[in-house]
N, C-alpha and C positions, 0 to 999 in steps of 0.2 A: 559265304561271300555276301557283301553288300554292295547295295547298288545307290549308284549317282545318278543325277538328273539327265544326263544323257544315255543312261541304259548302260552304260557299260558297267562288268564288273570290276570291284574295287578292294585287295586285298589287303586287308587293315595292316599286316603283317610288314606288307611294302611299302607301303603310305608312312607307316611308324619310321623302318631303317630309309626310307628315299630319303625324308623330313630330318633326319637326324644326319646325314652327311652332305642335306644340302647347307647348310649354315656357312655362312662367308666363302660360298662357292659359288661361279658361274652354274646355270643351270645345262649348259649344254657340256660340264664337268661331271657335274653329278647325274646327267642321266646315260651316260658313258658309264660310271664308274659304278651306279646304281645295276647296269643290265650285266655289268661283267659280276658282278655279286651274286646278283642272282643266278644267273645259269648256271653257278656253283651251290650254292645254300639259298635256296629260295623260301624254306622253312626254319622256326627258333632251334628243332632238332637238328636241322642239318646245318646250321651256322653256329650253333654252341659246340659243334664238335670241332670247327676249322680252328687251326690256331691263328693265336694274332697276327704274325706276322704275315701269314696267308692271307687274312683279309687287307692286312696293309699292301700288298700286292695286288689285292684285287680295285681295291677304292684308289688308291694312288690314281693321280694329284689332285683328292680333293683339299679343301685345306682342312689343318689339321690332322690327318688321315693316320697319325699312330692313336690318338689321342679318342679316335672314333671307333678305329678299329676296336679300341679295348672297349667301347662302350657299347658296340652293337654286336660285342659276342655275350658281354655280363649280359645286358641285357635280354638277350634270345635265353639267354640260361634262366636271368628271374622270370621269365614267359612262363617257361616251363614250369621252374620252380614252386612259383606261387600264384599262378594264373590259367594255371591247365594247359597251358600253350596259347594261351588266345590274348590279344591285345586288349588292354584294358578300357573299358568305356567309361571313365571316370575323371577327371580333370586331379584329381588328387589320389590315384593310383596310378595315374599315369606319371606326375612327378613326382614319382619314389626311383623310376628308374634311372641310370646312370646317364648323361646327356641329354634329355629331355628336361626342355624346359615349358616354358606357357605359351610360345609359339606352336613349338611342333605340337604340345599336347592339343591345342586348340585345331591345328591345321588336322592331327591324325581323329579326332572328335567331329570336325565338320565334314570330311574326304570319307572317312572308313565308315563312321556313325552316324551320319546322316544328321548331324546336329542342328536343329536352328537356333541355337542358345548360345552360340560362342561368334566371338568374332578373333580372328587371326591377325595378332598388329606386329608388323616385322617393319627395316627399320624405313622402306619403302611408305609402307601405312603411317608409319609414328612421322616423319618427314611431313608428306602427303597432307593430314591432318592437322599437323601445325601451318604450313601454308596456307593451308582455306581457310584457316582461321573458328575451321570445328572447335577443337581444343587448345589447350595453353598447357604444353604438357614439358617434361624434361626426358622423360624414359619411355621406353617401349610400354613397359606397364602402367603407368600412369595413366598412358593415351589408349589402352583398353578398357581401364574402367572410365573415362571420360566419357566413351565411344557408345557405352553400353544407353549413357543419358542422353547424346544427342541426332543419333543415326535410327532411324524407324527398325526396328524389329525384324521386319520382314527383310530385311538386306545384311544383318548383320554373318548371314554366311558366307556372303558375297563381298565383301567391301574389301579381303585381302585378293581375290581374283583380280577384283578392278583395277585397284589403286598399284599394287604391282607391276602390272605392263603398262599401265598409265607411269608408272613410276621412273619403269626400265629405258621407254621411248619416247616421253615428253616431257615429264617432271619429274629432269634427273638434279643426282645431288648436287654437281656442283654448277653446272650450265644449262639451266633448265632451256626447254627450247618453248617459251613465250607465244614465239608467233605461231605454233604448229598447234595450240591449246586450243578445245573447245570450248572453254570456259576463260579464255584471255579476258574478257571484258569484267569479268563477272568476280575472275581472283584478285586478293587483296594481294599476293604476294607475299607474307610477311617470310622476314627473314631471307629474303633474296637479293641479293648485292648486283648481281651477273647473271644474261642471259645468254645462251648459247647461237645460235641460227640455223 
């Protein structure tokens, strides 16, 4: 088990499938949908044996959820396969697996493995970052390696924590709420048409 900065343990295993069926889901979806998974297959052995449609049963309504299922059963299988069972600590062994992309592998990199090398840019961060006027970015990827040149080091584990709930409850997509900002005075705004109240 690895541990986070508040002491609790952190099982790469979860962190991997949480990350992987939260994508274009409410979070209070996928941690529902996440705890009903587990109490069933909480391991790559005991979820490479469920079949898909079981897991589509368990994760239901996250979105996508046949689409995931089939991805976090290969995947517990290539754990097994060709990683001894154990979640990979490598940004490019991690995206060989089936629905893992550079989000999660970054979030399952900084969460499970204790990274301070990565920064996690989902589309919260990529939005977020274009507004301050950090980057001048078009993609989620673009605005990680932009991120890696202009944000200190020491925060780069942290910036998808912040900017996330900063995301979810002030600077939302389409009505940002301005006045509720602590940094109102200070953002340029760019790309914001409309604010919320």
């Amino acid at each position: 088990m690895e541990k986070i900065a508040d002491g609790h343990a952190v099982d790469p295993f979860r962190v991997l499938v949480g990350t992987m069926l939260s994508a274009q889901t409410k979070d209070a979806v996928t941690l529902a949908a996440s705890t009903r998974l587990f109490e069933v297959a909480s391991s790559p052995s005991a979820l490479a044996q469920l079949s898909v449609r079981r897991i589509e049963r368990l994760i239901y309504p996250v979105s996508f959820y046949r689409h995931k299922a089939k991805h976090v059963r290969t995947t517990s299988r290539l754990l097994l396969s060709d990683h001894g069972g154990k979640v990979p600590t490598t940004m490019a062994e991690l995206l060989t697996l089936p629905g893992v992309g550079r989000k999660t592998a970054n979030l399952v990199l900084i969460l499970a493995h204790q990274s301070a090398s990565n920064i996690c840019v989902d589309t919260h961060v990529h939005r977020i970052s274009n507004r301050l006027g950090w980057v001048r970015t078009k993609t989620p990827d673009q605005t990680e390696d932009a991120l890696y040149d202009v944000v200190p080091r020491r925060w780069w584990p942290h910036v998808n924590r912040f900017l996330v709930t900063w995301g979810q409850n002030v600077c939302k997509p389409v009505y940002p709420v301005c006045g509720r900002c602590a940094i109102e005075n200070a953002c340029p705004r760019l790309g914001v048409t409309r604010v919320g109240r």
